[in-house]
KOLROTI-177254 format. One record per residue (C-alpha): z negated, x negated, y. Coordinates in steps of 0.05 Angstrom, whole numbers, padded with zeros to 5 digits, always signed. Last residue first. Example, Ala and Ser with C-alpha at 12.3 -4.5 7.8 and 13.67 -1.06 7.14 Angstrom:
REM residues 2
-00143-00273-00021-00156-00246-00090
***
This chain:
REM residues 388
+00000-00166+00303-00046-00114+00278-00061-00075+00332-00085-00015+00304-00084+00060+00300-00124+00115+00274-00107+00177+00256-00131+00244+00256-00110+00314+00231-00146+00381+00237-00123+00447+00222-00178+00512+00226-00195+00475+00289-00192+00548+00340-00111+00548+00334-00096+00476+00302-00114+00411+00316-00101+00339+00334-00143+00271+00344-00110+00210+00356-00152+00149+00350-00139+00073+00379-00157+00002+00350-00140-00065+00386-00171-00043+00469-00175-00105+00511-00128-00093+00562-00153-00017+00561-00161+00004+00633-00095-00034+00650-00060+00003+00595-00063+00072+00643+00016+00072+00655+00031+00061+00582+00056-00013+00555-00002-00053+00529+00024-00048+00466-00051-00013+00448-00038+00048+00507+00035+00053+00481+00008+00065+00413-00044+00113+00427+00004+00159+00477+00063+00151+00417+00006+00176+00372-00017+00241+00427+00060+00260+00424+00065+00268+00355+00003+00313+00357+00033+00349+00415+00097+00360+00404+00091+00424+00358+00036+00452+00405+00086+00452+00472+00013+00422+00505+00010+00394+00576-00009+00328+00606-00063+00361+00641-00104+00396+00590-00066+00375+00532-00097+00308+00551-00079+00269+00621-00047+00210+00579-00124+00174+00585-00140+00224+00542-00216+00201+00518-00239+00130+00552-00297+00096+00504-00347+00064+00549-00315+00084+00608-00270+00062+00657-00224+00118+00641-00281+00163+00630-00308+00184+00569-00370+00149+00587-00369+00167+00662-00437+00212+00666-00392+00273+00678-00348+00261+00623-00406+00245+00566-00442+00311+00584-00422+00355+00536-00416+00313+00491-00485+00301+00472-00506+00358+00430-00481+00330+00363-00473+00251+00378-00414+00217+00420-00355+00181+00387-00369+00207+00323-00309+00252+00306-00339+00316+00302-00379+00295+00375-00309+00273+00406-00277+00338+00388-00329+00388+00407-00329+00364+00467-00262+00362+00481-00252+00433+00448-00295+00454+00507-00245+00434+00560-00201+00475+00525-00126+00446+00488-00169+00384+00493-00146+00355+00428-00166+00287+00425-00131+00220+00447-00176+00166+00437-00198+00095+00461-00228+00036+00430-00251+00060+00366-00291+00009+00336-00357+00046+00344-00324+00111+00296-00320+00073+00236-00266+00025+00200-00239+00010+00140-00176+00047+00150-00180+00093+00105-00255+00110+00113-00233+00121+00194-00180+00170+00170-00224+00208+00122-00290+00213+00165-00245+00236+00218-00213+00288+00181-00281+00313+00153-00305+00316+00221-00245+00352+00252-00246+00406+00201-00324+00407+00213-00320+00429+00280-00379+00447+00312-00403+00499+00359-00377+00556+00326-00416+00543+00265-00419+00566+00191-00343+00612+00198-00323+00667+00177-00329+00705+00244-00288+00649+00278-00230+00663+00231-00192+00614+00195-00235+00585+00147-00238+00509+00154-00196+00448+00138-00197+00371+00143-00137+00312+00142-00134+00240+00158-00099+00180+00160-00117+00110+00170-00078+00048+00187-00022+00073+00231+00003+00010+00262+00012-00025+00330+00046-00093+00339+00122-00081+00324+00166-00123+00355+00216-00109+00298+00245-00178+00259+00283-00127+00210+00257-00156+00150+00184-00164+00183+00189-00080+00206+00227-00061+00136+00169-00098+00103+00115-00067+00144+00150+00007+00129+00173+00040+00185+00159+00097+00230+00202+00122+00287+00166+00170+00330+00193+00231+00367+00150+00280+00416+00191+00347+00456+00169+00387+00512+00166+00455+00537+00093+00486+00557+00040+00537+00564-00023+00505+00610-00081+00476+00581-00141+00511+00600-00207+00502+00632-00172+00492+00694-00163+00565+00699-00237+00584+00678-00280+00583+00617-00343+00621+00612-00321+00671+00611-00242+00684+00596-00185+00658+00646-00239+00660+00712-00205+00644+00774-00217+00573+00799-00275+00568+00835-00308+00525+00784-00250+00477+00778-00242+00465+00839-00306+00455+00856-00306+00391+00809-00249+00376+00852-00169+00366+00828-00117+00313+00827-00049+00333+00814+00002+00307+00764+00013+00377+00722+00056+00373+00671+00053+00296+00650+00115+00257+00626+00110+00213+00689+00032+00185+00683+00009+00162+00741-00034+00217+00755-00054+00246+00690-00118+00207+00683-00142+00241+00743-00120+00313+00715-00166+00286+00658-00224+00267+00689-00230+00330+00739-00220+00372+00678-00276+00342+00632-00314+00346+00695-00305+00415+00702-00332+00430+00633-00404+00397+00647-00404+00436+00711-00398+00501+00667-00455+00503+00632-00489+00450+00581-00552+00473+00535-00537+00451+00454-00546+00510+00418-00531+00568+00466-00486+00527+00508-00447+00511+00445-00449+00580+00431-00424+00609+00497-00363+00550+00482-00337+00569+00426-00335+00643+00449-00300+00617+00503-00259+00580+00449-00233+00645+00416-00224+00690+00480-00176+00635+00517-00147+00637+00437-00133+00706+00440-00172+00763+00403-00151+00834+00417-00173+00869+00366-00116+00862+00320-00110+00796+00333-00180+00769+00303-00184+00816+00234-00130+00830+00206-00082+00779+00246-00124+00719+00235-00109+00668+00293-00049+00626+00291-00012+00689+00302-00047+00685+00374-00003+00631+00397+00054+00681+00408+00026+00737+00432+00006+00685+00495+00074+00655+00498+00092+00726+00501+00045+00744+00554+00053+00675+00595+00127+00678+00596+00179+00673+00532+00214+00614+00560+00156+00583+00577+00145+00569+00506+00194+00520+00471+00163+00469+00422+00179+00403+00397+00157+00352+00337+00156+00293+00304+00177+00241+00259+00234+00196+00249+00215+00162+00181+00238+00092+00153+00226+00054+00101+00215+00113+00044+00181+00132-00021+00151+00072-00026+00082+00099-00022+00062+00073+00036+00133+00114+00067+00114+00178+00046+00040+00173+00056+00053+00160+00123+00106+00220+00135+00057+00254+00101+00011+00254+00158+00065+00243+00210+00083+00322+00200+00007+00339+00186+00000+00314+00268+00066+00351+00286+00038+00423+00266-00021+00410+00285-00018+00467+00341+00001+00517+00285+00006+00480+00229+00074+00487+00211+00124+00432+00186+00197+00430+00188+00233+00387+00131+00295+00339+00135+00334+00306+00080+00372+00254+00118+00440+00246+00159+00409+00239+00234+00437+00260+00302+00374+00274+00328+00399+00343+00346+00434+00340+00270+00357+00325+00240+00339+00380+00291+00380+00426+00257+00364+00408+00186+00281+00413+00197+00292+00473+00236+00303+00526+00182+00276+00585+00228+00315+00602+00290+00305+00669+00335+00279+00622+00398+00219+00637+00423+00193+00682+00363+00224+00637+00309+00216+00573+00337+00134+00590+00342+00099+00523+00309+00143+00465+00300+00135+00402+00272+00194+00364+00244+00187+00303+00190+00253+00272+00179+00267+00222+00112+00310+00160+00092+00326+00134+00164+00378+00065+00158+00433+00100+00183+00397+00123+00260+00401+00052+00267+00330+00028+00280+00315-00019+00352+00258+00032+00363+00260+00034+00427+00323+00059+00434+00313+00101+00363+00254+00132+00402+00284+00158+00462+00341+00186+00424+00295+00223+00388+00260+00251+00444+00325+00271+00476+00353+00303+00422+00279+00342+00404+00293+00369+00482+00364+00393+00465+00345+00424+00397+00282+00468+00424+00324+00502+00472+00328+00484+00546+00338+00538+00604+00258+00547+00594+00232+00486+00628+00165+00492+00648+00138+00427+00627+00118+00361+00583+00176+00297+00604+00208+00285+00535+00162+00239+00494+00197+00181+00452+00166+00124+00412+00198+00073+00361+00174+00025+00318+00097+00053+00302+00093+00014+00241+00058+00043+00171+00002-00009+00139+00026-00029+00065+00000+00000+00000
***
């Protein structure tokens, strides 16, 4: 078994762009990542796709083919669902594939259209990731899901709403100077608590927005990389994947996340490290809350503490362990089959040295990725390394 070499990234910029279909933005992505990549398009044996909703926003199922044709690839292609990890379980296997010999060389990842549908339909939409018997058919949305999250986390743990807004504040801020971000706009602490409510307690800039974008990776084999002479210095060492029942009511806790825990626990156990080497993260922040919830399933701050790691700076970007320096789903925006893809070419860049918010990093050799689906009934993690 053989580490798995980020080769090639691509991110489309993340925004309201409904004139383009899913195929045109996956095209660009992919392209994207074969130029940096250095990999003829020739030498790919398998593509992973991610994709949530393509048959209520666009009327197209069977997307694995077409967007192996958008990426102007001649491989056996296969769409993955997940809901909003549906691109994390896409490079999941496409690690296993290729450390088990399977393959050389993967393009893998993911795209989503939304905005094309508008907020109520994009909103209909995501809800199908929820139990339809028993959530959706009352009325639960996911802005309804995680505020119910987050009343019990306040419950168990204390916090309020200030805690939340810095979470926001810190990630619109890491968002600045990065160009594939959504929204690249500073905001207040008040901001974010005057800001009209979305679903008590969580407010507008509580939530991710509804977005179009597009994440590709190329993924190699170590040999293929040395054969190939690919500057290649980041890999995917550990991989991980954790479950949980799908509705809230079914559930032990509401203010934990043991999908994302056991995916942690798996990912950092296969790649022989634990949750103090991790350097920097990207985590699912599709709600500020599920930021918290994240880092404390994953280790990086104990049960009951995360809520208050932004605001005391140590999930800052100067902080002990920075958490979305990309701007998160929150800012950076979240077209859910991109996003896990996306949040691995974010990790890599930030280890190469090469993303917008490196220089907070310099030192940083291993790197997390953390992505979920609808209220963390999905969970997949990796870790990354610099390995040469």
């Amino acid at each position: 078994m053989s580490n798995v070499r980020v080769v090639g990234t691509g991110i489309t910029p993340f925004g309201n762009v409904p004139e383009r279909t899913g195929r045109d933005l996956f095209a660009e992505a992919s392209i994207a990542a074969f130029e940096d990549s250095g990999v003829p398009r020739d030498d790919v044996d398998a593509v992973f796709y991610g994709n949530f909703m393509g048959e209520l926003a666009e009327h197209q199922g069977h997307q694995g083919p077409l967007m192996a044709e958008a990426a102007g690839v001649r491989a056996p292609a296969t769409r993955y669902e997940s809901a909003c990890a549906s691109s994390g379980v896409a490079v999941r296997d496409a690690v296993y594939r290729i450390r088990n010999g399977e393959a050389d060389v993967v393009l893998v990842g993911g795209a989503e259209r939304m905005t094309n549908l508008g907020t109520a339909g994009a909103t209909e939409a995501l809800a199908i990731a929820a139990d339809d018997l028993w959530e959706v058919r009352a009325g639960m949305t996911f802005p309804g899901a995680y505020a119910l999250m987050a009343k019990a986390y306040f419950s168990k743990f204390g916090g309020d709403r200030e805690d939340l807004a810095h979470v926001a504040v810190k990630n619109h801020e890491n968002a600045l100077p990065n160009e594939k971000a959504q929204y690249r706009s500073a905001i207040t602490v008040e901001d974010a608590l005057e800001a009209p409510w979305v679903s008590t307690p969580l407010g507008l800039y509580d939530s991710c927005p509804i977005s179009d974008g597009a994440a590709a990776l190329v993924l190699t084999s170590e040999a293929y990389a040395e054969e190939n002479d690919l500057d290649a210095p980041v890999a995917i060492t550990g991989t991980g994947q954790g479950g949980d029942r799908l509705a809230l009511h079914d559930r032990e806790h509401l203010a934990r996340s043991p999908a994302a825990r056991k995916a942690g626990e798996e990912a950092y156990a296969d790649a022989g490290v634990g949750a103090g080497d991790i350097d920097v993260a990207e985590v699912h922040d599709c709600f500020t809350i599920a930021e918290v919830l994240a880092i404390e399933a994953l280790d990086i701050e104990g049960v009951g503490e995360g809520i208050s790691a932004a605001r005391d700076g140590r999930t800052t970007a100067d902080g002990e362990t920075p958490i979305n320096l990309s701007g998160g789903l929150k800012a950076k925006g979240h077209p859910v089959g991109a996003t896990g893809a996306s949040q691995i070419a974010e990790v890599a860049s930030l280890l190469a040295g090469e993303h917008p918010n490196s220089e907070h990093v310099e030192d940083a050799t291993t790197g997390l990725a953390h992505n979920a689906g609808g209220t963390v009934a999905s969970a997949t993690v990796h870790v990354l390394e610099v390995v040469a």
